[in-house]
C-alpha positions in Angstrom: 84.0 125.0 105.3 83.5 122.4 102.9 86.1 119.6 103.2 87.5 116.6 100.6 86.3 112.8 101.9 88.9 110.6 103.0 88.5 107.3 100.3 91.3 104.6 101.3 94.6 103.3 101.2 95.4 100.6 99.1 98.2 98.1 99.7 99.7 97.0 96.0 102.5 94.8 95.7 103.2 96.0 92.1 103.4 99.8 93.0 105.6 98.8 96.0 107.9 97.0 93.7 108.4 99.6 90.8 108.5 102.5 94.0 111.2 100.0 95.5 113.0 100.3 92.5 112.8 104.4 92.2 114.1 104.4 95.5 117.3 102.3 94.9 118.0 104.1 91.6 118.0 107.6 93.9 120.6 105.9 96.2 122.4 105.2 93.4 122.5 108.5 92.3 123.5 109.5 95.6 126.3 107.3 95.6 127.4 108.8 92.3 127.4 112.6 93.2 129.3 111.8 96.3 132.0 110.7 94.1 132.1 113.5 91.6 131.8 116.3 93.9 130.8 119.3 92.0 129.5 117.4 89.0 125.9 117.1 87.9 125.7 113.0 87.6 122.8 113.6 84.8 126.0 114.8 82.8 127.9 111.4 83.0 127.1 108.4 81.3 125.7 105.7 83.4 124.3 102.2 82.4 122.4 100.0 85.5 121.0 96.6 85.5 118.8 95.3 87.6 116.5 98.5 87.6 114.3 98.2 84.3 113.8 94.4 84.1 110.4 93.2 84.9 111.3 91.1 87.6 109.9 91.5 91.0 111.6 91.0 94.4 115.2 91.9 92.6 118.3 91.4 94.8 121.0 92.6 92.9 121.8 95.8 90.6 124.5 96.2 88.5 125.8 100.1 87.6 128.5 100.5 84.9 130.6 103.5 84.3 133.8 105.4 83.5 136.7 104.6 86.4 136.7 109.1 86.2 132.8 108.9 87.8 132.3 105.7 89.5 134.1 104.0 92.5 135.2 100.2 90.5 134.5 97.8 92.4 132.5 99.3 95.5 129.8 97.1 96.6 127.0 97.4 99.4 123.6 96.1 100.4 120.6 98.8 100.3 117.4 97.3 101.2 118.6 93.5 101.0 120.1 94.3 97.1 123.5 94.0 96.4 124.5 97.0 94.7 127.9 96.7 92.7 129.7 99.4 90.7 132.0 97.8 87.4 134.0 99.9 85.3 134.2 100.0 81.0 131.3 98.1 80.4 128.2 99.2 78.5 125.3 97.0 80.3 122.1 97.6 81.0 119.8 100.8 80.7 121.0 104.8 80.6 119.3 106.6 83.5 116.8 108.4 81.0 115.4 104.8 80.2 114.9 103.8 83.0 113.0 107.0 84.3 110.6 106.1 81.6 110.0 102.9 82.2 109.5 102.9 85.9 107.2 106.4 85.4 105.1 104.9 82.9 105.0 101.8 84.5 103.6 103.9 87.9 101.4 105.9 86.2 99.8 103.4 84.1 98.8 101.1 87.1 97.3 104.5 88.9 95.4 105.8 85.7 93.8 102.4 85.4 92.9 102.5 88.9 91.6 105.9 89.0 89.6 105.6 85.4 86.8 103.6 87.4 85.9 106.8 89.2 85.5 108.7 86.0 82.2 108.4 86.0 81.7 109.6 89.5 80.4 113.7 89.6 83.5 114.5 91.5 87.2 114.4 91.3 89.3 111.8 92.6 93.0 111.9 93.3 95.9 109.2 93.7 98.8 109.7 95.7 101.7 107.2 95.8 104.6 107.5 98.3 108.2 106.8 98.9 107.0 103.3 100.7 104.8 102.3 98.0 101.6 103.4 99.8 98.7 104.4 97.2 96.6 107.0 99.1 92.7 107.5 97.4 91.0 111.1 98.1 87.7 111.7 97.3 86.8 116.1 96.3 84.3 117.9 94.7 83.0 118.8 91.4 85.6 120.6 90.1 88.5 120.5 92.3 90.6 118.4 95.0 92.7 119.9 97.6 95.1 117.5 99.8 98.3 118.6 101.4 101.9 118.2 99.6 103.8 116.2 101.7 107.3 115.2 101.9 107.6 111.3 101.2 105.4 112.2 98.0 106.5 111.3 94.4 103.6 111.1 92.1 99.9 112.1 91.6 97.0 111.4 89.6 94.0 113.3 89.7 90.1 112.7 87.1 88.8 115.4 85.8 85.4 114.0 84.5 84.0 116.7 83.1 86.6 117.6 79.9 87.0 115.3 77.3 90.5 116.3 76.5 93.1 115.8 79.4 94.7 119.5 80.3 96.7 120.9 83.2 95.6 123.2 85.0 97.4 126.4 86.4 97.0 124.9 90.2 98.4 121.5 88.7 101.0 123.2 87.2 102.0 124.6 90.6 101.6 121.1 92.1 103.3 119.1 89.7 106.4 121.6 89.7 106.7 120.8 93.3 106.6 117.5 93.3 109.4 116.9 90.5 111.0 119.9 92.6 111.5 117.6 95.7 112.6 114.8 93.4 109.0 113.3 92.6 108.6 111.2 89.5 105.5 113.5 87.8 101.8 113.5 87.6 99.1 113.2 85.5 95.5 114.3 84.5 93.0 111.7 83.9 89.8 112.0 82.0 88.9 110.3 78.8 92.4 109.9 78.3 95.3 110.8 80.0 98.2 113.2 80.1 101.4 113.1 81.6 104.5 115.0 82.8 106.9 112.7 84.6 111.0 113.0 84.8 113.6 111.6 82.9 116.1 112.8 84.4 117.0 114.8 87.0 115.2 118.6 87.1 117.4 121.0 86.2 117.6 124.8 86.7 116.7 125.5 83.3 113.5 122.9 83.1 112.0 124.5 86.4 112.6 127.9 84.6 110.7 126.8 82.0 107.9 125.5 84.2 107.9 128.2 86.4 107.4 130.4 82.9 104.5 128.1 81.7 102.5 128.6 85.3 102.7 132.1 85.1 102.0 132.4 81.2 98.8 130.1 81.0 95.8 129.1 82.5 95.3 125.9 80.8 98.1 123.1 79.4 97.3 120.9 76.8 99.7 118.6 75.7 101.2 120.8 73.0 101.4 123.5 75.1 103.8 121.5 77.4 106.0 120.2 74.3 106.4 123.7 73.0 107.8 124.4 76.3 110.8 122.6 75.3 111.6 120.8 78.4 114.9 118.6 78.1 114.6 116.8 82.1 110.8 116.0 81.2 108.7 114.1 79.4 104.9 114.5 78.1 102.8 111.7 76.8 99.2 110.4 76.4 98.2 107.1 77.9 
């Protein structure tokens, strides 16, 4: 049986930073829902600092809140950064925001990566992972097949054939199980790109939605995904 070809793994201290920073804004969130039991934390307003900033190497993060939601004045150290929690203040960015930035931050790094393979008569995939690891596979023609796996939070794959970026059923399927074990999103790259990345946490209704769309189509184009009406996602062209 025909098998994909191994490319590489690439070490990029960029994409280790922004991943870094995914990471500490899931502990966060952790920290949050063990506070408020039962409640959803993407139903409470939260501002952080610290996270969307474009400094590398950041040692301390900031989260603000209501005194009902947060624990005022808890402090603790999660991967060497200081996280502290400060009540009635209105700092920093709202968790939406700061799913953007970081996932368009991500994905535009791999896209440009990826784009130099366009021309190859093959596709090529990215994988990043919770560590920051950037993992290159190499298919065929028309597909890629590589195993889901559970430290992974994005992909990017080329299809160098179309001129207009769509998503398949099968990356449909993929992408919906990413974002289902918390990934960031994915994205189709050919002469341009397109996107479906998180801005907040999935919810029952968006993976209803999702699970609609994968069982309605064949094909996504970008205005297929808007008219699904997603409220915990986000499409866009880059």
């Amino acid at each position: 049986m025909q098998k994909d070809y191994y490319h590489q793994i690439i070490d990029d201290s960029y994409i280790k930073d922004v991943v870094k920073k995914i990471r500490i804004l899931f502990h966060i969130e952790d920290l949050v829902e063990l506070h408020i039991n039962e409640m959803d934390v993407g139903e409470i307003m939260l501002r952080i600092d610290g996270l969307a900033e474009d400094d590398i190497n950041i040692n301390k993060v900031v989260v603000y809140g209501e005194e009902d939601f947060i624990r005022c004045g808890y402090r603790e150290y999660y991967e060497d950064v200081e996280i502290s929690f400060k009540c009635n203040e209105r700092k920093g960015y709202i968790l939406p925001e700061i799913y953007r930035i970081l996932g368009i931050r991500l994905a535009k790094n791999v896209i440009k990566r990826l784009s130099k393979y366009l021309s190859h008569n093959r596709e090529y995939l990215m994988m990043v992972l919770d560590n920051g690891n950037l993992i290159v596979l190499e298919g065929f023609q028309e597909s890629i097949t590589f195993p889901i796996i559970a430290n992974l939070i994005f992909i990017a794959h080329t299809h160098p054939k179309t001129l207009q970026p769509i998503f398949s059923r099968k990356d449909l399927i993929t992408t919906l199980e990413i974002l289902s074990k918390r990934g960031i999103g994915s994205c189709v790259v050919s002469s341009t790109s397109l996107c479906i990345l998180r801005k907040n946490l999935l919810t029952l209704d968006d993976y209803e939605k999702f699970e609609y769309l994968i069982n309605s189509v064949k094909v996504a184009t970008k205005d297929v995904l808007d008219m699904a009406g997603f409220e915990s996602l986000y499409t866009l062209n880059l």
